[in-house]
N, C-alpha and C positions, 0 to 999 in steps of 0.2 A: 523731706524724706523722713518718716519714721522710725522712731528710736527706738530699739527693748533694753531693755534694762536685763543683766545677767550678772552674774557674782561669778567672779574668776578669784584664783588666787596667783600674785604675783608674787615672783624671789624678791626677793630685799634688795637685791644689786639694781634689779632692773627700773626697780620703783624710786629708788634714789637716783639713778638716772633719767627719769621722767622728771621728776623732782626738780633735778637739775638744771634740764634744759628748756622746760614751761614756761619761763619767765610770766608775764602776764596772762597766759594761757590758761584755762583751766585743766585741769589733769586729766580730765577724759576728755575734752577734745584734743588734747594733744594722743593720747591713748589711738582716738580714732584714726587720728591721721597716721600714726606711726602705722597700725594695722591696715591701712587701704593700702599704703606705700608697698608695706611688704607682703599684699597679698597682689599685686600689680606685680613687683619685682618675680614673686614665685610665677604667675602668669604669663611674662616676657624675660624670660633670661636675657641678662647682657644691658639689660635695662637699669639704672641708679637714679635716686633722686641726689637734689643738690638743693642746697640755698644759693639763691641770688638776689642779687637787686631787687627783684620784681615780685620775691618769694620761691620756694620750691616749684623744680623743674625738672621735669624727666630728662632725663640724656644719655646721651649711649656712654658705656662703662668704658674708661679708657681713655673719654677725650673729655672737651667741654661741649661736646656738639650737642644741644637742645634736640632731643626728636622731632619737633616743631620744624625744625629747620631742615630735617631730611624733608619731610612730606611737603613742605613750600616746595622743594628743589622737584621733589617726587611728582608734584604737580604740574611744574611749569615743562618738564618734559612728557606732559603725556601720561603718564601711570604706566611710563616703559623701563623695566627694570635695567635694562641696559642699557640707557639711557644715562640713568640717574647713574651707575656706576661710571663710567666715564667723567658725569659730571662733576662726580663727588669721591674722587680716584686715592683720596687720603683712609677712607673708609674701607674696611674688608665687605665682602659678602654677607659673612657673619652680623656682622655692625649694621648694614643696611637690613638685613631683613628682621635684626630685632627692632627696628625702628617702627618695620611696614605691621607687624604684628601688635607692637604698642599700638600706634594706631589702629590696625582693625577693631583692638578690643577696647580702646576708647578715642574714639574719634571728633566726641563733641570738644572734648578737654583740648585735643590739636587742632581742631577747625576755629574754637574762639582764641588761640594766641595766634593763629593766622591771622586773622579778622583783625586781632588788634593790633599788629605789628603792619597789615596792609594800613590799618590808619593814621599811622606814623607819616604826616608830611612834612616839606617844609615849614611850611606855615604852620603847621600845630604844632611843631618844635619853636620855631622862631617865635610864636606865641606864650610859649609859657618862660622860656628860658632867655626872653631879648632883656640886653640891659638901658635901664636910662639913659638918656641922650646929656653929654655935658656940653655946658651952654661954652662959646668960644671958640670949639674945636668944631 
């Protein structure tokens, strides 16, 4: 993707908190990322990012639920809206349909943590995380 280059001027609070939380990061990619997040968030209300484990993750505002995780659910029943509400009966209407809009308006981002959460097996867990065998027992 192509970059331009542009001169902003930033408050001094906000740049000290970029500062702050960059750690190895260079200051405009972390920049970048702050702005995609919150031009996504302005895009899909109800929408938050989080850190986790795996890195930053959209999720619906309120719970821990990964958007990722409505649209798996959203999937397996068909792309039936009321479907998925039954399914997922912890969630408001509200909550689900800021999920189904994240999604529409990025969908490769939900389709590759599908992708790689479908390739979570046993055997590729048991693969990376099995422990040595002790001799005796």
């Amino acid at each position: 993707m192509a970059t331009i280059q542009r001169s902003f001027r930033i408050k001094e609070p906000i740049l000290r908190e970029i500062e702050r939380i960059r750690k190895d990061k260079p200051a405009n990619a972390l920049a970048n990322e702050l702005l995609e997040e919150a031009l996504k968030m302005r895009r899909c209300p109800g929408i938050i990012f989080s850190q986790g484990v795996t890195g930053r993750r959209a999720r619906i505002a309120g719970t821990g639920v990964e958007v990722w995780e409505v649209i798996y659910e959203y999937q397996i029943v068909g792309e039936d809206v009321k479907a998925l509400k039954k399914a997922l009966p912890h969630l408001t209407e509200k909550q689900l349909i800021a999920a189904l809009n994240y999604y529409r308006s990025d969908p490769e981002e939900i389709d590759e943590l599908i992708q790689s959460n479908d390739a979570i097996t046993p055997k590729s867990v048991e693969g990376r995380f099995s422990l040595p065998k002790r001799k005796g027992r």
